[in-house]
Structure formats: structure tokens, C-alpha cells
C-alpha positions in Angstrom: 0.0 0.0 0.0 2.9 2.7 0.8 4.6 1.5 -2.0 1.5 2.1 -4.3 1.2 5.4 -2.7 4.5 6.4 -3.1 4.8 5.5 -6.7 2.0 7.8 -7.3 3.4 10.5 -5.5 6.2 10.3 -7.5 4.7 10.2 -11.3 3.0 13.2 -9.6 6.3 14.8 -8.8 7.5 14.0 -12.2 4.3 15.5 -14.0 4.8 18.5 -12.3 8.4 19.0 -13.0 7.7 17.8 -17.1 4.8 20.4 -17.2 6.6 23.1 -15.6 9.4 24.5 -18.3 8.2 27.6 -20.5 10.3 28.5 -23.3 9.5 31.9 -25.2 9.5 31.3 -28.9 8.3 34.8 -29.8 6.7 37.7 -28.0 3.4 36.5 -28.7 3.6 33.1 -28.2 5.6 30.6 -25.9 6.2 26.6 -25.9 5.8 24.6 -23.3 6.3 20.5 -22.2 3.5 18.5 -21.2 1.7 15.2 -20.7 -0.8 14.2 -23.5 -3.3 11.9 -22.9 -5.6 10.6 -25.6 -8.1 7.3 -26.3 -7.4 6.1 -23.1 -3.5 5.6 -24.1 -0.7 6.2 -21.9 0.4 9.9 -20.8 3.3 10.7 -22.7 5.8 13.4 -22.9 4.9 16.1 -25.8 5.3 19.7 -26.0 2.4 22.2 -27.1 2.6 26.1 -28.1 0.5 28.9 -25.2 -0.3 32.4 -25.8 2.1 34.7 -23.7 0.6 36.4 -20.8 2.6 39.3 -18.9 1.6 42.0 -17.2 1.7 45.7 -18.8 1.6 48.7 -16.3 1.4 52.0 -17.9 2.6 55.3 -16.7 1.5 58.9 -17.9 4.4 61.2 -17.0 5.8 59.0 -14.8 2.8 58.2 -12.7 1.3 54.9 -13.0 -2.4 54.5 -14.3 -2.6 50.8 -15.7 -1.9 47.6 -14.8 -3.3 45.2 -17.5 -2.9 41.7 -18.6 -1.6 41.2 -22.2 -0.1 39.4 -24.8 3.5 41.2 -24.8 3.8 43.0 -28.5 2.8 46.1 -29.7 2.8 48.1 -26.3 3.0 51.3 -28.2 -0.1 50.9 -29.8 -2.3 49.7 -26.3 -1.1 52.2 -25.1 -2.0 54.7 -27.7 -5.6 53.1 -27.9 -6.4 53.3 -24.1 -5.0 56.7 -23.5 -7.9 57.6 -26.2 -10.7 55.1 -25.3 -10.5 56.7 -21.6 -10.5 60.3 -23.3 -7.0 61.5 -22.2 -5.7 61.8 -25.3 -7.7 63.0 -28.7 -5.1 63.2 -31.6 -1.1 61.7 -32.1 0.4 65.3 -31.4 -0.6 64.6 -27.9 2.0 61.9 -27.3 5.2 63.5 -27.2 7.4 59.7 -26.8 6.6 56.5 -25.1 9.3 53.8 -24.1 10.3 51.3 -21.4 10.5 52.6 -17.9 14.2 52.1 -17.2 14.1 53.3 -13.2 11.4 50.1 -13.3 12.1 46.8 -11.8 10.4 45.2 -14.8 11.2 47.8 -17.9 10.0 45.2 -20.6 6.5 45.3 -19.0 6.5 49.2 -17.7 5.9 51.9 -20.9 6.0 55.3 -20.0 3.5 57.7 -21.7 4.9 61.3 -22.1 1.9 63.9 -23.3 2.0 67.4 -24.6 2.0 69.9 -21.7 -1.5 71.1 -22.8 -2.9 67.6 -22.5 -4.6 67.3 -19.2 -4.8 64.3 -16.9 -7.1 63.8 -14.2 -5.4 61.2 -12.7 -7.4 60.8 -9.5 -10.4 59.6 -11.5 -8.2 57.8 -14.1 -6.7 55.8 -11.3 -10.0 55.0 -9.5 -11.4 54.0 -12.7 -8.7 51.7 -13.8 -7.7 49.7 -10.9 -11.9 49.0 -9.8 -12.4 45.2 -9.6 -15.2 45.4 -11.9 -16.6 48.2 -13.5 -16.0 51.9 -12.0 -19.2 52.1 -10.6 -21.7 53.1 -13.0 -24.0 50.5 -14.5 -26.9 50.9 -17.3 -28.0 54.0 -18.3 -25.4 56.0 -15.9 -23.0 54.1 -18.0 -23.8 55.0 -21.0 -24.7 59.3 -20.0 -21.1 59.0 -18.6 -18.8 57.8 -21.7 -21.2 59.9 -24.4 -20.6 62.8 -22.5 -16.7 62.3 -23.5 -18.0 61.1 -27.1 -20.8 62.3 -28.9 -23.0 60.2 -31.4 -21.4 58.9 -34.8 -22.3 60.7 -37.7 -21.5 58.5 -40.4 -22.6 57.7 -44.2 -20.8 54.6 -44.1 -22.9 51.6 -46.5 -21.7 47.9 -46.4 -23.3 45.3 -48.7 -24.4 42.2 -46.6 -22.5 40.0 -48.7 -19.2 42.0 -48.2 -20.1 41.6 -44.6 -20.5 37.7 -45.1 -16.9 37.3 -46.2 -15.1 39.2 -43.4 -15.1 36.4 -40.9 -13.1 34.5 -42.8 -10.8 37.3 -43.8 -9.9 37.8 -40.2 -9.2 33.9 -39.5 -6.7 33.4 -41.9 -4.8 36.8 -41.0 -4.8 35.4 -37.3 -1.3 34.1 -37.3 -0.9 33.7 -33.5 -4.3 31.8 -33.0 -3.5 29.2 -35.3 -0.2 28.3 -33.1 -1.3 28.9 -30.0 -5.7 29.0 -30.6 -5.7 31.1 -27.0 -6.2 34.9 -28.6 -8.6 36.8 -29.5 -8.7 38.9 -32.2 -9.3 43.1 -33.8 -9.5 43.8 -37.2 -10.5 47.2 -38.8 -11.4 46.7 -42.3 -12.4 49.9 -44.8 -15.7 50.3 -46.7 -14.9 47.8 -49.1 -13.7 45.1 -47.0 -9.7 45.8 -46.8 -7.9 44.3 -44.1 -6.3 47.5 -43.0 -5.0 46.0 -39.6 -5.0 43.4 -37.3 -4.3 42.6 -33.7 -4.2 39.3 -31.2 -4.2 39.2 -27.8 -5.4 37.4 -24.2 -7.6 40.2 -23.6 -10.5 40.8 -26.2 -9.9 44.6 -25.1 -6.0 45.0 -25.5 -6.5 43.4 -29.1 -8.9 46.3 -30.0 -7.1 49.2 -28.6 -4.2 48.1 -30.0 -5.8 48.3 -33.5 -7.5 51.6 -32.5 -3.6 52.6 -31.6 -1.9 52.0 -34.5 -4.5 53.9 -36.5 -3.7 57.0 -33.9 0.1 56.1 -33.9 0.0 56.1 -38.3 -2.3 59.2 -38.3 -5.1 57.3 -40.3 -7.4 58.5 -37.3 -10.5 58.6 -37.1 -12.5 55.9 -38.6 -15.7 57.0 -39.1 -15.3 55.2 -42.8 -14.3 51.7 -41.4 -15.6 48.9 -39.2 -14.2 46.8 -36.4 -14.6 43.3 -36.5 -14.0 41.5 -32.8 -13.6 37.4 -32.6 -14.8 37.5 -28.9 -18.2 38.8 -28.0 -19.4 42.2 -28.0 -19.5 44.5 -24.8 -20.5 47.7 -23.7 -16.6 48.7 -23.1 -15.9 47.3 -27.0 -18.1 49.7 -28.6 -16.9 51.8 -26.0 -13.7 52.0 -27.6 -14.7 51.8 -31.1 -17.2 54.9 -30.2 -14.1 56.6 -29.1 -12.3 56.0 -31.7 -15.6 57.0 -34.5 -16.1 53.3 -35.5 -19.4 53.7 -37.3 -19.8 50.0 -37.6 -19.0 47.1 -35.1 -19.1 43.3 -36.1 -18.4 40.2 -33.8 -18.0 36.3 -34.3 -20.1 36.0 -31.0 -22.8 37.4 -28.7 -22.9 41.0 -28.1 -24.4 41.7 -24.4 -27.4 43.9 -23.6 -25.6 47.4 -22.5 -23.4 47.0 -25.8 -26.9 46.8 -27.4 -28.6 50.0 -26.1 -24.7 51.9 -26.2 -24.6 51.0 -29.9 -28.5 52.4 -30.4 -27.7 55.5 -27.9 -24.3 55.9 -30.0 -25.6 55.4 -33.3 -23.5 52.8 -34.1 -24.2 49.8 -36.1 -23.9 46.5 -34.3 -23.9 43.0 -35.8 -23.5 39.8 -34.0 -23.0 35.8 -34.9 -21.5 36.8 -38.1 -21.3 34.1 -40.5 -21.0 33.9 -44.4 -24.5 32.6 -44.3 -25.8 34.4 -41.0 -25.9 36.9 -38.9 -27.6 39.2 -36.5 -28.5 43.0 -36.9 -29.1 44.6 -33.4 -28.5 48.2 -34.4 -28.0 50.7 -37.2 -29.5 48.1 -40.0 -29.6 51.6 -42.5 -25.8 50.5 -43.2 -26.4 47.6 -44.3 -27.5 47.3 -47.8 -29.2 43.8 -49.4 -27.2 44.2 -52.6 
């Protein structure tokens, strides 16, 4: 019996120690050993590919505002695309530099945001916002009164066909280069008005991925995008259209479920909102004038 009990202690140990070593292979995306069991076989020793996961903290002149978790790549951008989702910053001339915070114990996952000296920061609210455990707050309608108040409606002429629409899903799939190592991101793409890929971003969070799309369009000076559309692989969310409010996103798409505050934001916004996008489906729960049946 102790010899039983021992032996299984010790395959234990040894599980342990095989599933323990991480290896980076990129930024995005690390390998890892493990124990693979399938059909009832034997565990044995194989090796499989994660998404990477490291925290971010961002500082605005020097001061920190941000802790988030995120796939490590393209730092600049999230932090471009927050700063202007939480209405600090309006327009690239307001970021002066960014970079690593040297004096940090952690530079590779500290970016220091340096803003114009007319750029104001409130950073008592910013802070009590950002580090709430859920929300900051506000729910419902208060919600929605307090981010429009920072963002007004979209004005926008913007048409899609539906069959343009249809064909998008599958656009953003194969462009998802990360996913189909690791299939543990999710997924931002901003196409134009006649289906373009213009840009695309993975991460763990379903929010980094979209302001880091929203960023690099700030960061490139192709801001706004009150021509475009956001496509999102996770479900919609009151703080994704949000963002895409923020940024003038006239048109938001997802692969999934959007929830029932991202519904009335989209209607309150003016935004169009689509949901369960597939080539032969899909759901229209706001702003169905942009879509066109030809």
C-alpha cells in the first residue's frame, strides 16, 4: 500500500516538474512540455505552443495609471488606444514619446506615456477607474450618460453590402497568425468600406486586441475611422463599442454574442452592431440603415 502510494506520488512529482518548463519562442507566443493523454492511451511526454501572458503597467508622465494583462507585442499601440478610449488623449500630437520605464524593476512590461504639456490628466479619477475590480461604478444607463458625455454620437454615411459583410469572418481567420499556433487569442480587425484588411491585432484580452488596432491607427495618423468597421472574434461588450465609439467606428461586427448594454450603447451611440457573423448568417441589433441587401 505505501509502496503504491509512493509511486503515485512520485509520477505526480515528475508530472509536475515535465509540465513546468516555458520557453519563449516569440513575443506572442511561448512553448511549453507536457503530458498528453488521448483514447485512453498512456500519458506521454509532448510539448504544445501557449499564448504569452505578462503584465503591462502603464505610466503617464511617470505616474502609473494601468496595470493590465496582455499578450507582450505592440505596447505602443495599447497604449495609444487606451489613453484615447478613456479620453485623455484626442489626436497623435498629444503623445510626445513613449518607451520602457528604465528606473522600473520590470522595464519590458513598464511603458512610460509622455503627453503634450496642454494635454490634461485627471489622474485621481483615471486611477480609480482603472484599478476597480469590476466596473467603476456606474452601470446601465449612468453608464452610457457618462462615456457619451466624452463622445458624442457617430455621424456617419458609411454603406456595407451584406454579402461584403459575409466574407469578413473569414478574412480575419486566416490573418490570425498567432491563433492558429497557439488558438488562445482573440482577435481586432479594422477593415475599410470595401472590405480591406487594413490592420490586425491578437491578444489574451478581447480589449488589448482592440485598442491596440485603435492605436496603431492614432500612432499612423489614419485616425478617425468614421469610414471603417471593427470586427472583434470575442463577444461584443458595452466597453468594445466603447472603444470603437471613441475611436468614430461607425460599424461594429463580432464572431459571437454582443451583451445587452453593448446593445442599447450601440443604439444611444448610433453605431451599427452586428452579432453571430457568419457567411450565411448573422444578427443586426442596431443601425441596419448600413447595411445594404445588394
Amino acid at each position: 500500500m505505501n509502496e503504491s502510494r509512493n509511486t503515485a506520488t512520485d509520477r505526480l512529482k515528475k508530472l509536475k516538474s515535465e509540465t513546468s518548463k516555458v520557453e519563449q519562442v516569440g513575443e506572442a507566443v511561448v512553448s511549453t512540455e507536457l503530458v498528453r493523454y488521448s483514447a485512453g492511451k498512456k500519458g506521454s511526454p509532448s510539448t504544445d505552443l501557449l499564448a504569452a501572458e505578462e503584465p503591462l503597467e502603464l505610466r503617464v508622465r511617470g505616474r502609473g495609471i494601468a496595470v493590465t494583462m496582455r499578450t507582450p507585442g505592440n505596447d505602443e499601440e495599447l497604449a495609444a488606444g487606451f489613453l484615447l478610449s478613456e479620453g485623455i488623449i484626442r489626436k497623435r500630437s498629444d503623445i510626445v514619446a513613449m518607451g520602457p520605464c528604465l528606473q522600473s524593476d520590470a522595464p519590458q512590461n513598464t511603458l512610460n506615456v509622455f503627453l503634450a504639456p496642454s494635454v490634461r490628466v485627471d489622474f485621481k479619477h483615471l486611477t480609480r477607474h482603472v484599478f476597480a475590480s469590476s466596473s467603476c461604478g456606474l452601470c446601465g444607463k449612468a453608464s452610457i450618460e457618462a462615456v457619451r458625455q466624452k463622445f458624442p454620437e457617430i455621424a456617419s454615411q458609411l454603406r456595407i453590402p451584406v454579402k461584403l459583410l459575409a466574407c469578413l469572418a473569414e478574412t480575419m481567420r486566416a490573418a490570425q497568425s498567432n491563433f492558429n499556433q497557439t488558438g488562445g487569442l482573440h482577435a481586432a480587425a479594422l477593415f475599410d468600406a470595401k472590405g480591406k484588411l487594413l490592420a490586425l491585432r491578437e491578444d489574451i484580452g478581447r480589449h488589448n486586441a482592440v485598442d491596440k488596432v485603435i492605436g496603431r491607427g492614432l500612432l499612423t495618423e489614419q485616425f478617425p475611422f468614421d469610414s471603417h468597421l471593427l470586427l472583434v472574434s470575442g463577444r461584443a461588450s458595452f466597453e468594445i463599442l466603447q472603444k470603437a465609439l471613441a475611436a468614430r467606428i461607425p460599424m461594429i461586427c463580432s464572431i459571437s454574442a454582443p451583451s445587452s448594454l453593448a446593445v442599447e450603447f450601440a443604439r444611444e451611440s448610433r453605431q451599427t452592431l452586428v452579432g453571430f457573423l457568419r457567411r450565411d448568417s448573422m444578427n443586426v441589433y442596431a443601425g441596419a440603415e448600413r447595411i445594404s441587401s445588394k
